[in-house]
MARVO-306414 format. One record per atom (N, C-alpha, C, O, CB): x, y, z; residue in one letter. Coordinates in steps of 0.001 Angstrom, whole numbers, plus 500000, padded with zeros to 6 digits. Glycine has a CB too. Layout:
BEGIN
XYZA;...
END
This chain:
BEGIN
193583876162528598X;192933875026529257X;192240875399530551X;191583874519531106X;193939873954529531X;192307876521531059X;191781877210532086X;191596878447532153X;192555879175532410X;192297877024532937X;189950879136531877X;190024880598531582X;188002880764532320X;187153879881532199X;190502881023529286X;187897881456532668X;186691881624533685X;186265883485532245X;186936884337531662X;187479881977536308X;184483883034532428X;184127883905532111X;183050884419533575X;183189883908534687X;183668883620530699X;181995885523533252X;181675886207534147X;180108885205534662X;179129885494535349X;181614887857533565X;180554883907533883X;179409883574534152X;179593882297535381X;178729881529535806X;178698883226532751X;181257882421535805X;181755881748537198X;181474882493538431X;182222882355539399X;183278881549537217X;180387883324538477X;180122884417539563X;178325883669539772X;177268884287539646X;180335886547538808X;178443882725539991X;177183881619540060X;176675881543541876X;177141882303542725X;177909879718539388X;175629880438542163X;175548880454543330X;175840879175544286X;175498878791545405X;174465880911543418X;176912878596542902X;177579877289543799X;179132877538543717X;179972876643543806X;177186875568543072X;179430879032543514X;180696879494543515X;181235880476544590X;180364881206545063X;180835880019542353X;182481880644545069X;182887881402546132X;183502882522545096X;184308883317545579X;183936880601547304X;183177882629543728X;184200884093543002X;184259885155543400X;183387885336544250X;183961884612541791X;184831885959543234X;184493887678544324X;184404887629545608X;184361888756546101X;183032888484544149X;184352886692546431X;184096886691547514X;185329886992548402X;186093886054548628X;183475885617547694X;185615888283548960X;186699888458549696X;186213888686551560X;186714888123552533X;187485889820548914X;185278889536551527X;185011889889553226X;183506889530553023X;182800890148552227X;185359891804553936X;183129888663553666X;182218887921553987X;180894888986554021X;179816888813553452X;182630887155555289X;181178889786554603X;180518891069555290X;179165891766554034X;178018892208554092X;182092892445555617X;180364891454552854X;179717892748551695X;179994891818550511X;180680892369549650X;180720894618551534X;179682890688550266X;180260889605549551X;179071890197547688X;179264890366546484X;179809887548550703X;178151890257548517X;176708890638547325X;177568891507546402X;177889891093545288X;175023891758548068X;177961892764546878X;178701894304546601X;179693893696545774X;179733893945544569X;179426895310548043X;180658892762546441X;181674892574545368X;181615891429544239X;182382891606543292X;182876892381546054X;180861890355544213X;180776889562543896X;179406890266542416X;178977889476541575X;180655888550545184X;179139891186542422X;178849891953541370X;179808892577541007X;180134892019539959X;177945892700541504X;180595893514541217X;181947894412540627X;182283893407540027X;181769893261538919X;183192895109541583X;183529892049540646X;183783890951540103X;183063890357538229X;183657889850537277X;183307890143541357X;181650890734538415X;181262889720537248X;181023890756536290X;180672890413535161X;179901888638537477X;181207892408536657X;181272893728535743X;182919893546535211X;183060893751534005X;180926895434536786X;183632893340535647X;185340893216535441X;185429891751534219X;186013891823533138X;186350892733537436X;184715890531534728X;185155889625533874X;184039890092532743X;183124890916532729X;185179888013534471X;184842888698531364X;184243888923530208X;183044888079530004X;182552887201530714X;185146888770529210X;182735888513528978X;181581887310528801X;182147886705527281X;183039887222526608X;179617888034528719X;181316885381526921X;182003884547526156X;182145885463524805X;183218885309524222X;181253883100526016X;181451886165524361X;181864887170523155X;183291887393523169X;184199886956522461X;181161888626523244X;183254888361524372X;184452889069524739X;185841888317524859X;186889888741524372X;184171889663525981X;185730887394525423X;186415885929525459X;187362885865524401X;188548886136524212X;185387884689525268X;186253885342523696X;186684885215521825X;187142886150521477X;188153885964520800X;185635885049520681X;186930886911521590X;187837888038520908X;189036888001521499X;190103887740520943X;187330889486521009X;188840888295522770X;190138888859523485X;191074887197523030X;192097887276522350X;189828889344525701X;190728886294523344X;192178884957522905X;192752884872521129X;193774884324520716X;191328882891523239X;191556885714520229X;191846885543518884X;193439886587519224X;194637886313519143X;190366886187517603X;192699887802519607X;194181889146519442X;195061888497520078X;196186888659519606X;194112890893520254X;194981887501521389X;196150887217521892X;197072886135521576X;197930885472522159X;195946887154522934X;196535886226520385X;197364884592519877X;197199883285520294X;198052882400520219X;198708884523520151X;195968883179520778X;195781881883521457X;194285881086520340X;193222881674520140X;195325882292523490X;194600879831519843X;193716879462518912X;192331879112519249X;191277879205518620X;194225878518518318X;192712878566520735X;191204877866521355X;191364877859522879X;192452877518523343X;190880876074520812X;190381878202523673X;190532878452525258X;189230877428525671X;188136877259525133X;190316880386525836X;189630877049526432X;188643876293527553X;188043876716528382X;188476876629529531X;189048875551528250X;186938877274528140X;185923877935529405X;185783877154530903X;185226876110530563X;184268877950528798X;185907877102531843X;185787875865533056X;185849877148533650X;186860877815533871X;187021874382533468X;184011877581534016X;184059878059534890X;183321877305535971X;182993876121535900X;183800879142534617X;183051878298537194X;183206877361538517X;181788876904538539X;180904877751538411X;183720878172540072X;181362875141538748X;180494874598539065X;179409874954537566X;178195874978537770X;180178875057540579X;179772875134536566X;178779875400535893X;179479875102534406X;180692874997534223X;178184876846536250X;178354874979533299X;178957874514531891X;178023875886531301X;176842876183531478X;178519872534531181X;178934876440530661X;178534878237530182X;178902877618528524X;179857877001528051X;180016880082531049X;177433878217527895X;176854877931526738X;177841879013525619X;177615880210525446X;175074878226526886X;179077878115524888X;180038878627524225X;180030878166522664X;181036878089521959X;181232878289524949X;178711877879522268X;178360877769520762X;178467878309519760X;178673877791518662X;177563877713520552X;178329879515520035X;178655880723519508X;179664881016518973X;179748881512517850X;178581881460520153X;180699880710519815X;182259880833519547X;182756879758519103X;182469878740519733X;183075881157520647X;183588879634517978X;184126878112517177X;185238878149518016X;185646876995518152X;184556878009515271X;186068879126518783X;187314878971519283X;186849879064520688X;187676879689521352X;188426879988518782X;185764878646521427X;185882878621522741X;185476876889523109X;184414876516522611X;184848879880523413X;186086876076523756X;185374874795524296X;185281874465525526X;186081874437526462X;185834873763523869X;183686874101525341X;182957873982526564X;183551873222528031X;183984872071527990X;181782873280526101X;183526873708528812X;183791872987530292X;183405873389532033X;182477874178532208X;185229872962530291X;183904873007532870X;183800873048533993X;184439873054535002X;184662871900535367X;183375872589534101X;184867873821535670X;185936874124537046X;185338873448538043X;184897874265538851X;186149875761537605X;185072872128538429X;183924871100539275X;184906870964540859X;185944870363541137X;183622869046538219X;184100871725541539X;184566871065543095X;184692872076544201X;184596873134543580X;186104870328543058X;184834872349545338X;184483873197546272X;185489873483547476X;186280874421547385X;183301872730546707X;185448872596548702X;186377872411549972X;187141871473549820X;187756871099550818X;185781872166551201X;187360870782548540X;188549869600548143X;189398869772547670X;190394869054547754X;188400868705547470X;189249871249546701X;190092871155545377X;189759871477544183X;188703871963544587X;190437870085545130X;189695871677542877X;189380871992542098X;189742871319540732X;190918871424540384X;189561872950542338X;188770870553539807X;189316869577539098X;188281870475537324X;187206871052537159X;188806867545539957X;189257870141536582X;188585870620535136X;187802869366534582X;188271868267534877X;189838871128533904X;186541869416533733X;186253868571532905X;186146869327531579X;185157869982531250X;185130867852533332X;187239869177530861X;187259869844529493X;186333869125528582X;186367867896528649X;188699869863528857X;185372869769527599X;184600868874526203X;183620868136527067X;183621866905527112X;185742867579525123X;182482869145528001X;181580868048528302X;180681868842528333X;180837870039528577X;181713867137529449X;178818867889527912X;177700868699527074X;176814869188528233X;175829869902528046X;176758867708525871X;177352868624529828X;176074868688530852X;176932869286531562X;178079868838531540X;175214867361531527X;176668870317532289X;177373870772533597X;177008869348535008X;176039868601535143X;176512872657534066X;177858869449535549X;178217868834536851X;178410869020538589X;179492869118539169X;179081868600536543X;177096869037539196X;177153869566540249X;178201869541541798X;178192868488542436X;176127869288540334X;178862870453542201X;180042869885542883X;179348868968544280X;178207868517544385X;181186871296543377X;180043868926544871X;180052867704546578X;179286868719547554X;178445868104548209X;182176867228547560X;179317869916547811X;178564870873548464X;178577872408548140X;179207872837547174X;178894870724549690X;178002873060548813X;177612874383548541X;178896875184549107X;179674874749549956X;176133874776549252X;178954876303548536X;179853877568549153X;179918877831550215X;180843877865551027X;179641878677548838X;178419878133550267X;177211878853551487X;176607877980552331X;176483876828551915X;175878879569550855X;176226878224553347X;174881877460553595X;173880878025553107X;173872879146552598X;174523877247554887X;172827877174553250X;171610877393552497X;171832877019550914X;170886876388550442X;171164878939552688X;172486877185550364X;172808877006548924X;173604875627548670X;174788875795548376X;173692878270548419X;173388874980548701X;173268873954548070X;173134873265547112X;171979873454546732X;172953873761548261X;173911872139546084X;173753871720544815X;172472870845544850X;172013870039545659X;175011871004544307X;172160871230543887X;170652870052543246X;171062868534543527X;170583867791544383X;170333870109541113X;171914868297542739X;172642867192542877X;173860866937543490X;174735866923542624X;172771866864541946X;174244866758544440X;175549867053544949X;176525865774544543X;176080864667544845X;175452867313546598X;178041865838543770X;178345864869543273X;179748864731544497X;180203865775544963X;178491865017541561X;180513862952545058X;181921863316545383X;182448863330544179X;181793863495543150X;182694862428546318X;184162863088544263X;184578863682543178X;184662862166542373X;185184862425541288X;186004864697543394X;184413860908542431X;184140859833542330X;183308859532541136X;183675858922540131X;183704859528543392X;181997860101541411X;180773859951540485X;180793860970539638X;180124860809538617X;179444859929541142X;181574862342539807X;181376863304539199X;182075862852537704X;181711862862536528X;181884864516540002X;183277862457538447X;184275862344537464X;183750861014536299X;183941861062535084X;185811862019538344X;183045859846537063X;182276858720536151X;181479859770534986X;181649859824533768X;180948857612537256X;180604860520535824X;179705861440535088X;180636862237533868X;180227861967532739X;179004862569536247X;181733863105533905X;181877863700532845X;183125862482531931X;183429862690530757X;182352865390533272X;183671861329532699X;183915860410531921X;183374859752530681X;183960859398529659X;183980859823532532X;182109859677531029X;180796859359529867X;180337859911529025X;179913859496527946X;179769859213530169X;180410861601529738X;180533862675528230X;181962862939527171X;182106863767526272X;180261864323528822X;182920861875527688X;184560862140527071X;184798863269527186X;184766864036526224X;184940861876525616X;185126863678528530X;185785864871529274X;187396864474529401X;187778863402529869X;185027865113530900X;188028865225529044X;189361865335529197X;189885866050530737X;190096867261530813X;189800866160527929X;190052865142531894X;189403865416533091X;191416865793534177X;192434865101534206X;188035863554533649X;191115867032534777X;192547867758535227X;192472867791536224X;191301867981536553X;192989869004534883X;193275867688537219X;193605868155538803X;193617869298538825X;194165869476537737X;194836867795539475X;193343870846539431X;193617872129539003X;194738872467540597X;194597872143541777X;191891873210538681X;195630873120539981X;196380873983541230X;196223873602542472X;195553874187543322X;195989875336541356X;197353871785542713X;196470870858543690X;197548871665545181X;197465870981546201X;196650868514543271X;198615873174545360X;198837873431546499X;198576874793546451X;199359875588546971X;200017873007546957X;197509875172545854X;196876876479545917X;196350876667547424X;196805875927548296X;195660876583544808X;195482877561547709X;194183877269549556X;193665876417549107X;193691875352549725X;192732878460550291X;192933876506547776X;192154875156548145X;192331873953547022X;191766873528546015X;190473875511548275X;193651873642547973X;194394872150547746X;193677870902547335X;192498870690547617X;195012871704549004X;194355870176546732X;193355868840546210X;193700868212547045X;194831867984547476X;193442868038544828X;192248867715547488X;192369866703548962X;191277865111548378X;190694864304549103X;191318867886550871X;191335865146547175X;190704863555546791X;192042862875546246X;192333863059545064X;189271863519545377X;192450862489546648X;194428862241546358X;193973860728546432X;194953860064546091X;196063862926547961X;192715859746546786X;192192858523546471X;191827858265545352X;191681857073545083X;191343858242547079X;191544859309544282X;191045859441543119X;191518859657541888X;190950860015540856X;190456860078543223X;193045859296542215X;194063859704541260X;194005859002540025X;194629859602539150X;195358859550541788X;193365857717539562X;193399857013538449X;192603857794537868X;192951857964536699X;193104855663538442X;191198858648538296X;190096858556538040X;190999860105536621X;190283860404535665X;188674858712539607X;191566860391536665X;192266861854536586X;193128861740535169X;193572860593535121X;193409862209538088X;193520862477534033X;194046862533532675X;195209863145533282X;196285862548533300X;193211863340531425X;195044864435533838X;195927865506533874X;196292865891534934X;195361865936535738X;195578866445533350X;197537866298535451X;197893867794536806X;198673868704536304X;199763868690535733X;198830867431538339X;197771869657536680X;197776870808536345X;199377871967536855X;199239873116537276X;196344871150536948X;200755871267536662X;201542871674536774X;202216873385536526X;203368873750536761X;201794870822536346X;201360874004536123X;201711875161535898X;200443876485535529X;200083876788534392X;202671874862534845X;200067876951536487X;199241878055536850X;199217879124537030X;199483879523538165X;198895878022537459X;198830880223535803X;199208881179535840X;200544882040536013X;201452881563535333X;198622881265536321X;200876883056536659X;202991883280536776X;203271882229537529X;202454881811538350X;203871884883537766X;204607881601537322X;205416880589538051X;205530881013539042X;205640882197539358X;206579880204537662X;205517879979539759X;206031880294541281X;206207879201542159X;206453878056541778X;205097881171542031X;206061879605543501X;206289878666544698X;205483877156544262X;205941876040544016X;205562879454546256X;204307877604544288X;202847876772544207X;203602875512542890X;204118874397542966X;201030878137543435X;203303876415541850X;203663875360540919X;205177874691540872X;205397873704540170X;203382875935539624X;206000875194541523X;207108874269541243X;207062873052542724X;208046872421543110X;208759875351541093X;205799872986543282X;205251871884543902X;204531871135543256X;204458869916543095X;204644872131544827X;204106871835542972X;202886870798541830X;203621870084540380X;203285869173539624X;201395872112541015X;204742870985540451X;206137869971539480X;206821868721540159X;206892867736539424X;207669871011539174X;207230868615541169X;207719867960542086X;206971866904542203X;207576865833542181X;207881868592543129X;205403866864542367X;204304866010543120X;204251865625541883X;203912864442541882X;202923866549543995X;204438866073540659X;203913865352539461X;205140864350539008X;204803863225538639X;203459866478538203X;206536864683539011X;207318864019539062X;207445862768540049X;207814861665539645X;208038864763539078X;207078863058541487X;206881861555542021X;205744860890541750X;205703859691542029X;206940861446543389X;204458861618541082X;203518860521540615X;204046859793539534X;203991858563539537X;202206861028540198X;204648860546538430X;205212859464537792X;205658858031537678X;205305857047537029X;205753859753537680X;207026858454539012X;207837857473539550X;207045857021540251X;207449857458541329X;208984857739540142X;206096856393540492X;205015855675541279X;204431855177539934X;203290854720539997X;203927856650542383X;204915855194538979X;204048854391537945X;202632854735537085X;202124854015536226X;203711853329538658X;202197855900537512X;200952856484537015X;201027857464535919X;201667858497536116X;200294857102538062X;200469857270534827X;200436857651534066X;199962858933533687X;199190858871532730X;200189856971533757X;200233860426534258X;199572861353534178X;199754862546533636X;199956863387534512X;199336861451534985X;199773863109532231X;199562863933531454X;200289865665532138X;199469866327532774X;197936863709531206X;201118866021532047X;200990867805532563X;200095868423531848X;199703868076530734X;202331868806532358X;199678869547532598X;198644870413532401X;198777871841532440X;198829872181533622X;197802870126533194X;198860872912531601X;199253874325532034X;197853875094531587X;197295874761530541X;200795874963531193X;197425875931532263X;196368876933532228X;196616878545533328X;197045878782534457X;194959875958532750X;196056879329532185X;196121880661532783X;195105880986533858X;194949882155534210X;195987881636531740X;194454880059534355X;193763880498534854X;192897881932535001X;192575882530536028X;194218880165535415X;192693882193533880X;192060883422533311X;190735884273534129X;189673883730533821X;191551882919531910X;190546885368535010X;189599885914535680X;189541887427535044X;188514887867534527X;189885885779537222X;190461887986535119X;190309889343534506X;191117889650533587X;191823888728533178X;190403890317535320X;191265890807533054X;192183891509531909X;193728891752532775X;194837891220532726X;191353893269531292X;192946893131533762X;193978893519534332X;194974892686535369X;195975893256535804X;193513894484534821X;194668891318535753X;195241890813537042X;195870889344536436X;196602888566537047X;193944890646538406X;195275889193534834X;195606887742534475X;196427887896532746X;196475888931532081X;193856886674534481X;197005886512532349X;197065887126530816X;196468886105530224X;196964885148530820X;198544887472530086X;195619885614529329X;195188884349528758X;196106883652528045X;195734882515527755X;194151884491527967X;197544884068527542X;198221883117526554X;199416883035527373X;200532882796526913X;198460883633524921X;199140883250528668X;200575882843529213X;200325881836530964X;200565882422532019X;201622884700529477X;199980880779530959X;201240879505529698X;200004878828529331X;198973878741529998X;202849877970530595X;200298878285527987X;199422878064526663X;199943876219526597X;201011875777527021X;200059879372524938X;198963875520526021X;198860874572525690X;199412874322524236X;198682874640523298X;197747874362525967X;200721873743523968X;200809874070522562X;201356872658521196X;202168871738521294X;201983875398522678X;200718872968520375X;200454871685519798X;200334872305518036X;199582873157517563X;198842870851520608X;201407871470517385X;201771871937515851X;200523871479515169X;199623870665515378X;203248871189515105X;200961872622513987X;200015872710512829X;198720873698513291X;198814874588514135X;199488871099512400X;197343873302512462X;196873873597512797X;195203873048513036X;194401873825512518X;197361874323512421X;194646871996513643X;193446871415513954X;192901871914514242X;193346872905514819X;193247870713514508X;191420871757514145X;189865872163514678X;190326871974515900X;191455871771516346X;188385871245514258X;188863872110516558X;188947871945518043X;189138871150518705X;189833870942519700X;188266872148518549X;187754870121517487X;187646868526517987X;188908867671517864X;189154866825518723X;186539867722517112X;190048867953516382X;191208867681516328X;192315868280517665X;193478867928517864X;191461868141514993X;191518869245518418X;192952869672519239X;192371868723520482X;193254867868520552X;193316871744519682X;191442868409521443X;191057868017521782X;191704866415522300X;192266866242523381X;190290868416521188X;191373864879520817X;191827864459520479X;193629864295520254X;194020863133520366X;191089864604520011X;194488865127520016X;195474865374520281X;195612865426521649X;196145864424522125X;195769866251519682X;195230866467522588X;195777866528523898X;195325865280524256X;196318864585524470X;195367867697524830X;194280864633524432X;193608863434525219X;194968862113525025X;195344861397525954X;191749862921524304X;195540862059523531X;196691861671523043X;198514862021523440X;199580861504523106X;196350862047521904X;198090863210524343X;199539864023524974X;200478864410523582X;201697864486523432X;200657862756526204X;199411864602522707X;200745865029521336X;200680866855521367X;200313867510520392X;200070864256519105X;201024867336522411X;201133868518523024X;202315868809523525X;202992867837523859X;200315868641523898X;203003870410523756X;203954870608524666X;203079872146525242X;202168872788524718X;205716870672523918X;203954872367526726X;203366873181527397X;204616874106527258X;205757873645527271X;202784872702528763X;204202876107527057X;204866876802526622X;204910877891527323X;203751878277527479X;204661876891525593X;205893878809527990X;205186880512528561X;204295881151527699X;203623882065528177X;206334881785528730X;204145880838526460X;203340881625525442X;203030881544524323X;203644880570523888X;203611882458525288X;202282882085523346X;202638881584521917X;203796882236521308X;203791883466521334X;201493881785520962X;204826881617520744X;205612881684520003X;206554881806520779X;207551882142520140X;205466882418519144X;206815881674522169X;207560880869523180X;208381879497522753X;207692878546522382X;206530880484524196X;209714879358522785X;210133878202522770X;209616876613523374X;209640876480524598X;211071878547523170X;209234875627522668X;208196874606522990X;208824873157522798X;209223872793521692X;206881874807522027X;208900872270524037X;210206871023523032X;208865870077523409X;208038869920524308X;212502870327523952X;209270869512521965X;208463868094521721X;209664866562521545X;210690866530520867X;207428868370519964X;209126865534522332X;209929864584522090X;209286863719521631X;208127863563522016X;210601864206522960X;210004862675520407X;209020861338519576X;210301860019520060X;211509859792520130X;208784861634517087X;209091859514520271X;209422857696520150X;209696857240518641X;208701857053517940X;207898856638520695X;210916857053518107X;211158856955516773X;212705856494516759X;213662857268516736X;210817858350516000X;212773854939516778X;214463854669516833X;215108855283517857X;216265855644517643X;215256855171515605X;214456855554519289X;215208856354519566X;214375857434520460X;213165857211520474X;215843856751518379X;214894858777521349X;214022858881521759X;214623860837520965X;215759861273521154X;213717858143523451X;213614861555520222X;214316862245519455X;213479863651520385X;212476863567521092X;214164861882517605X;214342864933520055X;213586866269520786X;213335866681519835X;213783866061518870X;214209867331521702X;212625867740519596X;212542868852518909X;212380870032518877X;211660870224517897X;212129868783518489X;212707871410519565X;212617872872519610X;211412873571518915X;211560873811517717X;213827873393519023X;210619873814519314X;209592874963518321X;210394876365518746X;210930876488519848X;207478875067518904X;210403877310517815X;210438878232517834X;211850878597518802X;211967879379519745X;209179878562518073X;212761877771518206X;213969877808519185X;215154878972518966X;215648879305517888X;214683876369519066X;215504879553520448X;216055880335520980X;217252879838521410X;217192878770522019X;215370880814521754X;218877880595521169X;219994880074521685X;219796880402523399X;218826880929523943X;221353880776520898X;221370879776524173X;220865879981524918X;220276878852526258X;220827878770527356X;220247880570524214X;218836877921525756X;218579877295526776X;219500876505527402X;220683876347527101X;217693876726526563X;218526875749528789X;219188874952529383X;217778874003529283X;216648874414529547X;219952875461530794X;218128872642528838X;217826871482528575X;217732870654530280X;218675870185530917X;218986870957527421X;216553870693530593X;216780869533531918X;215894868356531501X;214768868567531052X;216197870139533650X;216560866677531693X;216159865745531494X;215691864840532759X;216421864583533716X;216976865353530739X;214558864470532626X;213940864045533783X;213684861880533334X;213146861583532267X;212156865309533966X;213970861199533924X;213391860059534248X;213150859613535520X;213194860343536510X;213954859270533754X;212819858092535540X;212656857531536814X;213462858244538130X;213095858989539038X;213086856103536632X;214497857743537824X;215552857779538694X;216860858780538526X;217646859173539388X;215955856491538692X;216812859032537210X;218263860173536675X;217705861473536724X;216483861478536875X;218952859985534874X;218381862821536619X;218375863898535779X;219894864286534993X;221094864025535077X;217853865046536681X;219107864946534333X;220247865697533481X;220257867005532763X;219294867298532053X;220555864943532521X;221330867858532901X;221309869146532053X;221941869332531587X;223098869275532002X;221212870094532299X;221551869759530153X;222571870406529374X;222821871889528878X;222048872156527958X;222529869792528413X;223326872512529074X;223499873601529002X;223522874029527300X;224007873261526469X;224648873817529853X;222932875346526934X;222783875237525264X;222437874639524672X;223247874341523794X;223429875214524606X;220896873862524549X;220500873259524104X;220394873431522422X;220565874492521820X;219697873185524837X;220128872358521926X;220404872389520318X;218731872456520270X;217788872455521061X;221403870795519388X;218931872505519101X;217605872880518348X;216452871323518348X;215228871219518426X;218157873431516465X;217575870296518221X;217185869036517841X;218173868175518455X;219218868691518852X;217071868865516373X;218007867097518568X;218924866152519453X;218402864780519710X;217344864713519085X;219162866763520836X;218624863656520323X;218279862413520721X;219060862109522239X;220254862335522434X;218690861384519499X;218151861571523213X;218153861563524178X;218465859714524439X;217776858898523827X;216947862384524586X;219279859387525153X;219297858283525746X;218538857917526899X;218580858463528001X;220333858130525951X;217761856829526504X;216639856251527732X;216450855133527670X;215678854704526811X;215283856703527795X;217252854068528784X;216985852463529286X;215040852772529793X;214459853581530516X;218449851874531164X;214578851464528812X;213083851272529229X;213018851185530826X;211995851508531430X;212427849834528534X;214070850771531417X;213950850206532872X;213300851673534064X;212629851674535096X;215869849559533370X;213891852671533287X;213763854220533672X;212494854572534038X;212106855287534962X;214126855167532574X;211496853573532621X;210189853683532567X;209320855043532089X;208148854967531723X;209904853346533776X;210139856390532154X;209733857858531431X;210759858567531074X;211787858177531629X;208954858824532257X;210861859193530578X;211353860286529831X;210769861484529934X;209577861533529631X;211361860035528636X;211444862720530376X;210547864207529450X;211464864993529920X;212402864669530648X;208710864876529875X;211151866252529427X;212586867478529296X;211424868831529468X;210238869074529243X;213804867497527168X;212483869398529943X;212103871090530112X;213274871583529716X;214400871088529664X;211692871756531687X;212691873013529345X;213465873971528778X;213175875135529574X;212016875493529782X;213231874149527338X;214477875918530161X;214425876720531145X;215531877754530685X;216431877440529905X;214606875996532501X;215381879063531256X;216537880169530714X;216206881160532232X;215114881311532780X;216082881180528705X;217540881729532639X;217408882391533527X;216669882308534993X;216159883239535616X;217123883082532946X;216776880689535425X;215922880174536151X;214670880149536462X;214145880122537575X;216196880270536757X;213980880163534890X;212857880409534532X;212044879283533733X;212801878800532890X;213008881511533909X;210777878693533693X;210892877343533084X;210204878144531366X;209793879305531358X;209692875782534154X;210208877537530482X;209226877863528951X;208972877100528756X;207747877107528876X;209524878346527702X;209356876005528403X;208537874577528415X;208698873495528937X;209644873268529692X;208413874100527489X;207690872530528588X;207085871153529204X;207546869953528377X;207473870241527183X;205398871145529207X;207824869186528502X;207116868260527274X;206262867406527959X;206089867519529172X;208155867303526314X;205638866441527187X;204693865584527723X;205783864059527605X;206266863511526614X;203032865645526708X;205877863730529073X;206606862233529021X;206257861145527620X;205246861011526930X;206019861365530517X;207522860520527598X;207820859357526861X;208021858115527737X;208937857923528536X;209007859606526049X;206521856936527300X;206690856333528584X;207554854841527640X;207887854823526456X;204870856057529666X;207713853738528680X;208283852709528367X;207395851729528153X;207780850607527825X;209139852422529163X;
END
């Protein structure tokens, strides 16, 4: 759901840019290191990953070519960084990198988001306590997804777990989101953590599904993955299950863990709770997500 090709080395982007000084110098090396959408495709087929989301920065990079790549946009600058997955027009961010450089159209994140709303963009918060933090926090309806898990775990994201858990409990309805944030070979991995969702659908079918939250978020493919259904009941289910876990249950107001999680199980949840969802963790390590069960 988040993977940058070499064509995020643009001139409404800060990519490569480390010492101001010699920015030209590196900000070429940079776009010799990343792939281009060929390469892309290939490299997510070997890695077990079915379909990747191009969102590179400030720009919509022409991925026709590839049946397993779908089109998008990494949209935004000194605010934050927000995805519009499945949209046909690129979207100009709120200002330039640089001075002098400047967007054609400069969008806030307001109109942008109307704008790839209209193309049925499946629209994400990206890595909102990264440097550059999401600071349109007025715009939160406008939003599908947060982007809870970025690249290796860490500090960052088990904030952006936290912040997503009290948006919840505030009543808002908002989707988790995991992406590798994909830049190079050597510094990134593309299937780790993966968006993951049974069987096997087209694009437009996977798409449709996530927009639906009939997804779980995974360290990888073939990573242990729990899915929970509304059915009599509120039921789990294990992909690819490993002895071992630890089961943590999240609502409104409760948690809970269980140690050794079963393969399959049913969870008790008063509507009053208002959500439901579970992670699966081993060695104080998280593997999966599920996507809440609301009331």
């Amino acid at each position: 759901m988040h993977a940058h090709t070499r064509h995020s080395i643009n001139r409404l982007s800060g990519e490569g840019v480390f010492h101001r000084g010699i920015w030209p110098l590196e900000r070429l090396i940079m776009r010799g290191l990343m792939l281009s959408t060929r390469k892309m495709s290939k490299y997510a087929a070997r890695s077990g990953v079915s379909f990747v989301s191009v969102t590179d920065h400030n720009t919509l990079t022409d991925t026709s070519r590839h049946s397993n790549l779908i089109p998008g946009e990494e949209w935004g600058q000194r605010k934050g960084h927000a995805n519009f997955v499945s949209i046909s027009s690129g979207i100009d961010p709120e200002e330039g990198y640089y001075n002098g450089k400047e967007p054609v159209e400069p969008h806030d994140f307001n109109s942008a988001a109307a704008d790839a709303r209209s193309q049925g963009a499946f629209i994400t918060i990206n890595h909102p306590f990264k440097a550059d933090s999401w600071k349109w926090t007025e715009s939160l309806e406008l939003v599908d997804g947060l982007e809870i898990w970025n690249g290796k775990w860490g500090p960052e994201n088990e904030m952006a777990l936290d912040y997503w858990q009290d948006l919840l409990g505030e009543g808002k309805r908002i989707l988790p989101v995991a992406g590798a944030d994909f830049h190079v070979k050597v510094l990134f991995n593309i299937a780790s953590p993966v968006m993951v969702i049974r069987g096997r659908p087209s694009a437009q079918e996977t798409m449709r599904l996530i927009r639906g939250g009939n997804y779980a978020i995974s360290l990888s493919p073939g990573s242990p993955a729990i899915f929970l259904e509304s059915d009599g009941g509120i039921k789990f289910h294990v992909e690819n299950y490993l002895s071992g876990l630890q089961l943590r249950v999240r609502k409104k107001n409760t948690r809970q863990i269980v140690e050794n999680c079963p393969e399959t199980g049913i969870l008790e949840f008063d509507p009053g709770e208002e959500f439901i969802r579970a992670e699966l963790w081993k060695n104080e390590m998280p593997l999966s997500f599920s996507v809440p069960v609301f009331s």
